[in-house]
N, C-alpha and C positions, 0 to 999 in steps of 0.2 A: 704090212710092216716088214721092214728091211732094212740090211746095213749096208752103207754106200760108202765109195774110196776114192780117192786117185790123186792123182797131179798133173802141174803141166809147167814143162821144160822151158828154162827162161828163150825169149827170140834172141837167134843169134847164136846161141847156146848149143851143144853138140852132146845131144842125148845120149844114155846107152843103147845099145842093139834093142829093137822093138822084144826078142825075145825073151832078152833081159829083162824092159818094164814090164812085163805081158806079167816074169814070171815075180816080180817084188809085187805087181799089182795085184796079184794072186796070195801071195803072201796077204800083204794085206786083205782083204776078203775073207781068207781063211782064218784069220784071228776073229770074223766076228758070225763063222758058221753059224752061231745058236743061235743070228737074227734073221737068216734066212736059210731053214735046212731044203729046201724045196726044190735050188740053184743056185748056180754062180754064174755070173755073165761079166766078159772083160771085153776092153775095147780099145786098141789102143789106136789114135786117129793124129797122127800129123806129134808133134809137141804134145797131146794129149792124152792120160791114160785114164779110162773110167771103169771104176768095178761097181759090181751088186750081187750081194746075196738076198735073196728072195724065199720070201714069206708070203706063198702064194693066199690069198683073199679073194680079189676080182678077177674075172678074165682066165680062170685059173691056164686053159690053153694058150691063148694069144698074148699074155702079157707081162712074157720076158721082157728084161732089159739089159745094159740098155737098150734106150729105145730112141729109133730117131725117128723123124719126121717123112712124111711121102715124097718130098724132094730131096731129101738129103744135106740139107744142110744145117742143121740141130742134131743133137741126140745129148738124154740126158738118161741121171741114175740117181730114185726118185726112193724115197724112204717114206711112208705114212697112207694117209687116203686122203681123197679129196670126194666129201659126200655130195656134191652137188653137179659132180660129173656128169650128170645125162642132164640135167638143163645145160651146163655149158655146151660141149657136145652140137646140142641143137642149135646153141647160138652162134658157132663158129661155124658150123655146117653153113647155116645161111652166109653167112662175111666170106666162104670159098674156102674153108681148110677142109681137107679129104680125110676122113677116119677110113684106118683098116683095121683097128682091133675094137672090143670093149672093154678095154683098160680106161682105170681113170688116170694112167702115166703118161695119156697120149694129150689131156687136154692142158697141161702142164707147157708142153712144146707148144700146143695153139695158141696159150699164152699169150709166149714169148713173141714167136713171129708175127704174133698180129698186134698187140699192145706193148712190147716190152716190160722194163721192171712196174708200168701202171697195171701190167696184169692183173697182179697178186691181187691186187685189188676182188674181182673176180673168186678167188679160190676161197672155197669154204673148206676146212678140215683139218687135219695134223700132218705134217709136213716138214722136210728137210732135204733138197734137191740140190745138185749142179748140172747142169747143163753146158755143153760144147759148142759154140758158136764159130761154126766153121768159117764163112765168111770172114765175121769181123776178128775171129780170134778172140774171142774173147768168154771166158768162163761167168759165166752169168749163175749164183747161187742163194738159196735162200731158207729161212727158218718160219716158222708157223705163228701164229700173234702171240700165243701165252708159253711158246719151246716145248712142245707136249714133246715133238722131238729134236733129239742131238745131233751139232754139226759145229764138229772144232776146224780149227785151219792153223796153217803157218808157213812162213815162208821165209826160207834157208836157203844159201846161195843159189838166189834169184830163183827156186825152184817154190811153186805152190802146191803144197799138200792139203787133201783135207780128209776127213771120216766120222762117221758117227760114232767112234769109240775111239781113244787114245792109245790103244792098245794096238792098233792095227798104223796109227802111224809109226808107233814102236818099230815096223817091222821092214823101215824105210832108213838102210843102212848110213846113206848121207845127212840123214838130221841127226842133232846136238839136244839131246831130250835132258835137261837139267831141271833138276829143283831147288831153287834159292831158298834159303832160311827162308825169307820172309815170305814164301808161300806156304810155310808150314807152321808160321806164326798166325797168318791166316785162319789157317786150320783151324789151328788152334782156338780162337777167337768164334769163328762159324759154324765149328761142326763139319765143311764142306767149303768150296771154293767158289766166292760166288764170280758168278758170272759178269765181264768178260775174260776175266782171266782163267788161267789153268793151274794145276799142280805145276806143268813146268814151264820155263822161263821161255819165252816166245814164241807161246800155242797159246791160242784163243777159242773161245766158246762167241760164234757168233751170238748177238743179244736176241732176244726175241720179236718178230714184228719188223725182222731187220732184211736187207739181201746185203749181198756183197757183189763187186764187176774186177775182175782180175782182167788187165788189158793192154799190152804191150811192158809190162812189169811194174806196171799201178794198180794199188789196190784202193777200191773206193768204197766202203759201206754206209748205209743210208736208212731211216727207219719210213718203212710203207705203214706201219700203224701202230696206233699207241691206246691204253685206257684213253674213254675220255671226262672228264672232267665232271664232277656234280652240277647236275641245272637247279633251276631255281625248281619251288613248289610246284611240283607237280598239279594238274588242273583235275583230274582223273581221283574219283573216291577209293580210301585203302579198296572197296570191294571191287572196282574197276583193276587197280593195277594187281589184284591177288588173281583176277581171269586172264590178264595178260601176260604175266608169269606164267601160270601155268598151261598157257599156248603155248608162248615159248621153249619153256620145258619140254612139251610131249613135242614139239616141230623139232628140238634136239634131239631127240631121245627117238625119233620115226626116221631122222638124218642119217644116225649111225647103228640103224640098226641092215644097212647093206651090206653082205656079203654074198661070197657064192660057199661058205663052210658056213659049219654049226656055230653059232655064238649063244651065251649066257650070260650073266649079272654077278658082279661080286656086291654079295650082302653079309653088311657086317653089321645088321638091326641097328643103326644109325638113321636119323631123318635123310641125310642125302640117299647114301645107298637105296634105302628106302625109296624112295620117291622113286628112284631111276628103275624100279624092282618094280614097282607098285606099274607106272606109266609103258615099261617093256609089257608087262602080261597084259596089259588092255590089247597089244599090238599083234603077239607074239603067242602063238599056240601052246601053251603049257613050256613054259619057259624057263629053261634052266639056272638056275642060282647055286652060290657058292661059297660058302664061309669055315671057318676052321674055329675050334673052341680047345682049352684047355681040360685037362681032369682036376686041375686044382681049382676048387671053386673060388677062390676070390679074386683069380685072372679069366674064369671064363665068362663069355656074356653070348654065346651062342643062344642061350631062351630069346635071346630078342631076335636072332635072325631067325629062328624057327617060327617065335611069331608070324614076322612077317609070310614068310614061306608058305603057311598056312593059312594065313589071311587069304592070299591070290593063287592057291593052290598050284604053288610051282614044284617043277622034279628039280628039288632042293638035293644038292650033295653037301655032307660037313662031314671033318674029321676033326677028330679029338687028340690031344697030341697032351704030353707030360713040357708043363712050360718051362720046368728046369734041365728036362732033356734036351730043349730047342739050343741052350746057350753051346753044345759041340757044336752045331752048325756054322757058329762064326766066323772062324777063320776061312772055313772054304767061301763062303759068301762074300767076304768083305775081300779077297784077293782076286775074285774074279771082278770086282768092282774097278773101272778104268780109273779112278780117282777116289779115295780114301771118301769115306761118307759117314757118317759116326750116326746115326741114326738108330736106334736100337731097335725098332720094329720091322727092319730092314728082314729079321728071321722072320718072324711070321707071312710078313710081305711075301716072301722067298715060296715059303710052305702056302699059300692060299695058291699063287700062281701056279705049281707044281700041281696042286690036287685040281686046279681048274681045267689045266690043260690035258689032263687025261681024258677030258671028253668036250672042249670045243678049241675052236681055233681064235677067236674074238670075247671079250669081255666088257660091257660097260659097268663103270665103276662111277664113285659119288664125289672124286674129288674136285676140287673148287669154291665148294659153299664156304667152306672155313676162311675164305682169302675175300672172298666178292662181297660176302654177306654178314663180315665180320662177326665170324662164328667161333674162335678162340676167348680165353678169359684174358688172354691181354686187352683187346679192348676195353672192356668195362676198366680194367687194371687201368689205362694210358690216363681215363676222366678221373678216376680216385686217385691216383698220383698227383695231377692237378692240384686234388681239392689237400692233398697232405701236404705240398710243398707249399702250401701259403698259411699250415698253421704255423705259430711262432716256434720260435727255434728251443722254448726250455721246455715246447710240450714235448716236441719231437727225439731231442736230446736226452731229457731227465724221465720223462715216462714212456711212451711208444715205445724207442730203440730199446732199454733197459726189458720191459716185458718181453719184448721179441726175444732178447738172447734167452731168455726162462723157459721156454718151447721146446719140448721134445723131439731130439732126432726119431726119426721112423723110416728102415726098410723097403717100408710099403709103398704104394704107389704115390699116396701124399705123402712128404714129411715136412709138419709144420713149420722147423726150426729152417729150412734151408726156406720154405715158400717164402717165411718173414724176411730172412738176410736177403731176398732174393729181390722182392719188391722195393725194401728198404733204399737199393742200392740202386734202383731204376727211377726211382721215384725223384732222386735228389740230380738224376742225368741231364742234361738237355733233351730238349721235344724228341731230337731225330738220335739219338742215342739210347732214349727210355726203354725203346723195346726191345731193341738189340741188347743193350745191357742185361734184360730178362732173357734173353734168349742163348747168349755165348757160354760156351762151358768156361775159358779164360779170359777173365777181363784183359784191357793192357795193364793193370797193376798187379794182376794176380801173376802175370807172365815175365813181371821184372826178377823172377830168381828161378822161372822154370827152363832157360836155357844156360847151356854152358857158357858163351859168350856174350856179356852182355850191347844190347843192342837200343838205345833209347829211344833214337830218331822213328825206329818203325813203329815201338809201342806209342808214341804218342797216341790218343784214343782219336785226333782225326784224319793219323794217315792209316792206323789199322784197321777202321772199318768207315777209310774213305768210302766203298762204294755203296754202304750205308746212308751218308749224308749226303752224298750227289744223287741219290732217285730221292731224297724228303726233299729236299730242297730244290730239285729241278723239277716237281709235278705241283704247277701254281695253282694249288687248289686252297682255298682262304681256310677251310675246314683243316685243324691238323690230325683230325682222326680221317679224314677221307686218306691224306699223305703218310698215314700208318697204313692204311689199306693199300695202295700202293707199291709201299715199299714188301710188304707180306706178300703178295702176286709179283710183283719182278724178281722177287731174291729168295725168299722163304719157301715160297712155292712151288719155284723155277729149279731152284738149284738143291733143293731138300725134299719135296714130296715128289715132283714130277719123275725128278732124275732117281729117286726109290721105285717108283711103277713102273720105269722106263725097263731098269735094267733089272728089275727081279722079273718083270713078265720073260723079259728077251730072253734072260739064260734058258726059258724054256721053252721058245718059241711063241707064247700068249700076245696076240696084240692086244693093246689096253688102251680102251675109249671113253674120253673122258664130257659126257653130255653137258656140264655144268660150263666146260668153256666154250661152248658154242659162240661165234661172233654176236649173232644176233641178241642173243641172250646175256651176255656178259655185258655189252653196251648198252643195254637197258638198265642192268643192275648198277651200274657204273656210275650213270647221268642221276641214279635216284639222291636227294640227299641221306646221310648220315640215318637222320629217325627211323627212316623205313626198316635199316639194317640192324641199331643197336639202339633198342626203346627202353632208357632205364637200365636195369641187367639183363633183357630178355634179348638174347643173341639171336640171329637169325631172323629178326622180326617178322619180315615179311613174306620170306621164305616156307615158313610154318604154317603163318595163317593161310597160306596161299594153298598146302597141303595136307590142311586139317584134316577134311574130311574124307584125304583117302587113306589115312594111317592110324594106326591102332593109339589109342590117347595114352599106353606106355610108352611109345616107342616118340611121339612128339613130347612127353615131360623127361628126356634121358637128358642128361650132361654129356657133355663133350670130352672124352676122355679117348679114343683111340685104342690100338692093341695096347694091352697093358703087359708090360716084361718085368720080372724081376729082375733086374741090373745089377741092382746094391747084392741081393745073393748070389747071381752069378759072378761076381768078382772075388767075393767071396769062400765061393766053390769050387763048381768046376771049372769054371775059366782060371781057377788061382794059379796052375803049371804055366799058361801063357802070362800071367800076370808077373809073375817071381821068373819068369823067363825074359819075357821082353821086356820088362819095367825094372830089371835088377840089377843090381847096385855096379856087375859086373860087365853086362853088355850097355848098360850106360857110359860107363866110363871107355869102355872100344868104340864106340860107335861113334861117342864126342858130339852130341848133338846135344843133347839134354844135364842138366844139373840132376847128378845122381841124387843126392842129399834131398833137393827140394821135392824129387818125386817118390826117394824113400818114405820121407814125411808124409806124402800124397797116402800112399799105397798102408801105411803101420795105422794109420789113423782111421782109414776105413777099415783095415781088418777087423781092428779092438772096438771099434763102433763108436770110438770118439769123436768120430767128424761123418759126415755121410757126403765123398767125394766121390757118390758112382757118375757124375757129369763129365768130371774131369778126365778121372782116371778110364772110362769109357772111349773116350774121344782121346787118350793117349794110347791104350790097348788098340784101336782099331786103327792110326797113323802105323803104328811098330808093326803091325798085323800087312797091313798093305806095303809100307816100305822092305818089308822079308822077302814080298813075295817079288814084287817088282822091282826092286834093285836100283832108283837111281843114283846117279851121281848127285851128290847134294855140293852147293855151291854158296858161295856167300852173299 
């Protein structure tokens, strides 16, 4: 795990002094120290500058970067692992490409010069590379199939930048790094930015599954792989395909369990964790686990990761942490964040990875079931919406809606009255809106008086969460719960949990491996139909049955509920000086971005407990939090 940089100087084009790029392209690298403290390697070759910092895993001796090839005409700067290194390795050895090190950075170049971009094809693992193609000139780059990691780009007079954190392109004096309203309407809308776009105006997040060819000042990108599609009924009995999952599983889970440093498991007594918990200690000598619990009990749920713990007698580490003490943490967390991310587990996140990495270098964790195996309560939610919107309109008008508003607001982790207005308002949505409706902090109508200016054409609901309705509608799967699944793995996933593990492990150095997206494994769960995954209300379907029998029968009847944070009382609280500081009535009106009024309203309402706006007012506390820190120019 590593952060990787560079650029390359348009042809024709009259660079600065090599000493000069050597010394920005250092700059840059140096913004993303915490992802590789082990090294830095720069490289600056013709028009081309490549950095790396390094997070030494494999090869710990031989396999700096970059790295170029035995002839010399390649070299790349390589971010991830690729677990199936020593097969490839073997297979290029025979087709005549020379290994000098046992890096898996070096089969990356084997590649390239022996297949080009049908390489990728080829590489198993999490990944984000560019490479220098000396020859042809040409920067050959690429992303991993589900983005486990980051790689933005942009290109400003004629010049192509790229990095695995936005903060290090920051540090590249000839770019124009802005942010338009309407990327903060965005925000506003997601929680997060989804992908391909960025926080700022002409910086991209390549898509996942995707490469790009930068080549004479054309840029070409192209997708190598995508989900695929549901098949028909499977031939294979539920008992068949519940041993072939969980093949698959442990061949994931035996994939990444390569290093040359210590690794462990984050368990958080959930089924996934679990299982990746349960399948490393078959493998693994007394295997280290990792989970953090509150002192308040009705945020902690560490008995269940103790359970487990104890079930497969692993040297379990947990801390216990005051969950109202976590909400100080915020501001420094969310500003070291390269893009504003309103996630609130994002503290705890912060804190597992921190106490993990006190004693290993690698972690496998359980994320992906919730995306693959439609293991969230909006599923079930997406079919009961169906079946609401076709009762008649004076059930839903005179009785349903009328009890919903009679629902008690609550603090706590449910509160009825928002769940009802929340469903209410998804339910009456279209297919490729239903869920995203449940999911946005501001709709586009709830956004028509939360900025200063007002702006129509963006809020329309299908240019603000255009790339919403382009992945429902462009994945022709005839099932419209498969095309929710989907869209929850490209954008939900991709741009909301990946990019939470990405960059809470990295502040501290932790690479984070995620077994559930395995290729192989993922395309099998992909092609199953819908029943396998969501039978009834039982989520995870086949998932469970598949790993009945190695998990404790609490830990397979749990809900799905996540870290749980008090929000609603940290805004309340302690976060109330950053609340009445960056939501108040005064730096509203300097800043000029926001309708003071409407977010007064926001802010009085949650205080007095009349309204329970910790969604909003969350996801505007943490834009204000990140725009403090990073500064940019906002533009219209």
């Amino acid at each position: 795990m590593c952060g990787i940089a560079g650029f390359v100087w348009p042809a024709g084009g009259t660079p600065p002094p090599a000493e000069e790029r050597r010394a920005l392209l250092s700059a840059m690298t140096g913004a993303m120290a915490h992802r590789g403290p082990d090294g830095e390697g720069l490289l600056i070759d013709g028009p081309a500058a490549l950095g790396h910092r390094r997070l030494s895993i494999i090869d710990l001796a031989a396999g700096s970067q970059p790295m170029e090839d035995p002839d010399g005409r390649a070299v790349v700067t390589f971010n991830g692992e690729i677990y199936n290194y020593r097969e490839l390795k073997a297979r290029y050895a025979m087709r005549g490409f020379r290994f000098r090190t046992n890096s898996d950075t070096e089969v990356i170049l084997a590649a390239w010069l022996l297949d080009g971009p049908a390489g990728l094809d080829a590489l198993e693992g999490m990944f984000a590379f560019a490479l220098w193609d000396r020859d042809s000139r040409t920067l050959f780059a690429a992303r991993d199939r589900f983005g486990k990691k980051p790689l933005a780009y942009t290109i400003q007079n004629g010049v192509f930048a790229f990095a695995s954190e936005l903060t290090a392109l920051a540090k590249l004096p000839f770019l124009r790094l802005e942010t338009p309203i309407g990327a903060l309407m965005r925000f506003a809308a997601y929680e997060y930015i989804p992908t391909p776009e960025t926080i700022y105006k002409d910086v991209f997040k390549l898509r996942p599954g995707h490469y790009l060819l930068w080549r004479d000042g054309q840029l070409t990108t192209a997708p190598y792989w995508d989900m695929p599609l549901p098949g028909p009924e499977p031939k294979e009995s539920e008992e068949e395909l519940c041993e072939k999952l969980r093949l698959l599983l442990a061949q994931s889970v035996k994939r990444r369990l390569v290093a040359d440093v210590p690794l462990g498991v984050f368990l958080s007594g959930g089924v996934d964790s679990s299982a990746v918990a349960a399948l490393t200690a078959g493998m693994v000598s007394r295997v280290k686990t990792f989970s953090i619990g509150f002192s308040e009990a009705s945020y902690d749920e560490s008995r269940y990761a103790r359970m487990v713990a104890g079930r497969f007698a692993t040297d379990h580490h947990e801390r216990i942490l005051s969950a109202d003490a976590c909400g100080s943490l915020l501001p420094e967390i969310v500003s070291r964040f390269d893009e504003p991310m309103a996630d609130p587990s994002i503290v705890p996140t912060y804190l597992l990875s921190q106490v993990t990495r006190e004693n290993v270098t690698v972690a496998l964790g359980g994320d992906g079931p919730d995306e693959l195996f439609y293991g969230y309560e909006y599923f079930p939610a997406f079919h009961l919406a169906a079946g609401y919107d076709r009762l008649p309109p004076f059930v839903r008008k005179r009785l349903i809606e009328p009890l919903a508003k009679m629902l008690p607001h609550s603090s706590g982790y449910i509160n009825p009255r928002f769940v009802a207005d929340t469903f209410l308002a998804g339910a009456t949505a279209p297919q490729w809106l239903r869920v995203q409706t449940w999911l946005s902090a501001f709709s586009a109508e709830s956004q028509a008086h939360l900025w200063r200016e007002a702006r129509p054409g963006m809020l329309a609901p299908e240019r603000l969460f255009a790339p919403t309705k382009e992945l429902f509608e462009g994945f022709p799967a005839d099932d419209p719960l498969a095309r929710v699944g989907y869209v929850f793995a490209r954008q939900y996933m991709l741009d909301y949990i990946l990019v939470k593990v990405d960059r809470c492990s990295m502040m501290h150095s932790l690479e984070a491996r995620a077994p559930f997206l395995d290729r192989d494994l993922a395309e099998f769960v992909c092609r199953l139909p819908s029943r396998y995954k969501l039978r009834g209300a039982k989520r995870k379907y086949l998932l469970k049955k598949a790993v009945a029998d190695l998990l404790p029968k609490d830990i397979l009847g749990r809900g799905k509920r996540g870290f749980l944070i008090p929000v609603a009382d940290w805004l309340r609280g302690q976060l109330r000086p950053q609340v009445d500081e960056l939501l108040g009535q005064r730096h509203l009106r300097d800043q000029g971005i926001f309708n003071p009024v409407e977010v007064g309203r926001l802010v009085t309402e949650h205080a007095t407990k009349a309204a329970d706006h910790r969604k909003k007012l969350w996801t505007l506390l943490v834009l204000q939090l990140w725009l403090a820190k990073h500064k940019p120019t906002i533009i219209p």
